[in-house]
C-alpha angles and dihedrals in degrees: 000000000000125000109273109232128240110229102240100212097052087043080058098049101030131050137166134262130228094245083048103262116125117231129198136176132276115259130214091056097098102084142333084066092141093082090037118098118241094232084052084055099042087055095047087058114102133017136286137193125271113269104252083248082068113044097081089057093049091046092062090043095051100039088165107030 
């Protein structure tokens, strides 16, 4: 039985907590910020954890995260 592979693009947005949940950061915060609200902008900073839809998708993408 081959290696899975690990999908490249999701290994550089998602990454694994210490408890097992996976975070990720906010989107909407890379250009047009003139319109947005500076309370909007402060709230994107940072990263948050993957919605529990989610998590199954990211699992098959990061086999060995």
């Amino acid at each position: 039985m081959p290696k899975m592979k690990t999908n490249r693009g999701a290994a550089k947005r998602f990454s694994r907590t210490g408890s097992g949940q996976f975070k990720c950061s906010h989107s909407h915060l890379r250009h047009i910020l003139t319109k947005k609200s500076a309370k909007r902008k402060r709230q994107l900073r940072g990263t948050t954890t993957i919605v529990a839809a989610d998590i199954r998708a990211v699992r098959q993408m990061l086999p060995y995260a």
